[in-house]
Phi, psi and omega in degrees: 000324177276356180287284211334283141007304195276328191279344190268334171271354164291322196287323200266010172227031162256333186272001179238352183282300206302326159332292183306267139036276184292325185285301170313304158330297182271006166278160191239322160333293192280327131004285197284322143358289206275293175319274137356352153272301164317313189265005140329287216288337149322294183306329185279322168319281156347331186235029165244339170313316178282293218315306174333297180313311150309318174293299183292350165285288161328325180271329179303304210279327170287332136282357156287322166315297203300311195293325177311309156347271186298344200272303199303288151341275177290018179251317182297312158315303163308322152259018117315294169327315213279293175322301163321323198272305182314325191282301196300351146293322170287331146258352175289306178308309197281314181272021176277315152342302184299305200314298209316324193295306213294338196266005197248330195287149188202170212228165175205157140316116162264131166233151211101317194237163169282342194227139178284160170258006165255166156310311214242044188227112176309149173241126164269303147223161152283140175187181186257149154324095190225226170138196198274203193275167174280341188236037182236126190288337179256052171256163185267159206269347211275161153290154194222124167236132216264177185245174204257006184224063166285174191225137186248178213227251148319114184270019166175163202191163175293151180254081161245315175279173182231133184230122184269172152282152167256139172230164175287136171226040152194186171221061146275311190281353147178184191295156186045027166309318207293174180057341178318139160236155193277134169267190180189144189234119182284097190272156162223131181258138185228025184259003219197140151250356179222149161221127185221129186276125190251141182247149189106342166209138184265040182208152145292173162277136172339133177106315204249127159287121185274151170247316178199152158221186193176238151234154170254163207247190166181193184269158182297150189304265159000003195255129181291000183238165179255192208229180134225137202305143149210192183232111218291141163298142199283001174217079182295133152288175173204158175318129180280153171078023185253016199270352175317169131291116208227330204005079147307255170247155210236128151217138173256165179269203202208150218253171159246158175212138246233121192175243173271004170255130194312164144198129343294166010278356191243159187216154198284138168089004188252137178304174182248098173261174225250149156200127168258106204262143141265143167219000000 
């Protein structure tokens, strides 16, 4: 009887929950609750949804900003490469370009001086001046400029050709010249490929670099051996220990003369000067 009791008084207060239930169900109060908890909890979906929506719009637009970046990046890197490879042709051209000038380059006689006269003009040697005799008819005609270290061989040969020392035999080419012996200087310019000595002028012609100028000289009219012109530096040295008489090879300076030579432009009896241009 007291199980019954128990079971009947469990049912009738489950039958009064359940009521209840229905009666909270069918209330409007709460409904309108309940409804108004949703669309809260809507409105917050919703606005993580846009937040959302927004965020991945910002990260789409900052990688594309990066990709852009980088596309900019590796356009700048290809043209460095590009650049780099244009300087390292350009130098391969300048210095091939250099070599060419250096393997291209040719030398002339200073005569008179010890030295070349530019910075950027090689001395091959210093060395004297020489040739055949002045009074010897079979001597050879040219100037010579010997180097200060020869190297023999042979210790003896027939005695025809001859080689002299050369002197100044006036002091036209500066003071206290005469009797002096001439140095010389062999150069070489690797700025040029010709060099030519013009006599009658101390300036070049447009175009052409001077090397040196000065007067020109030769062997006496009179001499039995001939000479040949060349062009004495306008401010000359002279050997030490050369001032004796020795007369070799002679050089005077060297006059015009009016004839078959114009005058004007050229006028008699006036020395003649020198000039040595490269180009």
């Amino acid at each position: 009887m007291i199980v019954w009791l128990i079971y009947f008084l469990c049912f009738k207060v489950n039958l009064v929950t359940t009521e209840e239930k229905r009666l909270l169900l069918n209330d409007q109060d709460v409904l309108v609750n309940r409804l108004n908890r949703l669309e809260s909890v809507m409105a917050v979906l919703n606005a993580t949804v846009k937040q959302l929506t927004t965020d991945n719009l910002q990260q789409a637009v900052t990688i594309q900003k990066q990709e852009n970046m980088i596309q900019q990046q590796q356009t700048s890197i290809q043209q460095q490469q590009t650049l780099t490879q244009q300087q390292e042709q350009t130098i391969k051209l300048m210095q091939s370009s250099e070599n060419s000038i250096k393997s291209r380059g040719t030398t002339y006689i200073r005569w008179g001086r010890k030295q070349c006269p530019h910075n950027d003009t090689e001395l091959v040697y210093s060395g004297y001046t020489g040739g055949g005799h002045y009074n010897n008819p079979g001597s050879a005609a040219e100037y010579v400029c010997l180097p200060p270290d020869p190297n023999y061989v042979k210790t003896s040969g027939l005695d025809y050709g001859r080689m002299y020392g050369a002197e100044f035999d006036s002091n036209f080419f500066a003071s206290n010249a005469n009797d002096e012996d001439v140095p010389c200087a062999l150069c070489r310019t690797d700025r040029a490929s010709s060099v030519i000595m013009i006599p009658g002028k101390n300036k070049c012609y447009s175009g052409w670099k001077e090397e040196y100028h000065g007067y020109l000289a030769s062997g006496g009219y009179s001499n039995a051996a001939a000479s040949a012109f060349v062009c004495v530096d306008i401010n000359p040295e002279y050997i030490i220990g050369g001032v004796d008489q020795h007369l070799g090879k002679l050089f005077f300076e060297v006059l015009t003369k009016c004839g078959s030579l114009k005058c004007p432009p050229y006028i008699n009896n006036y020395p003649l000067t020198c000039v040595v241009c490269s180009k």
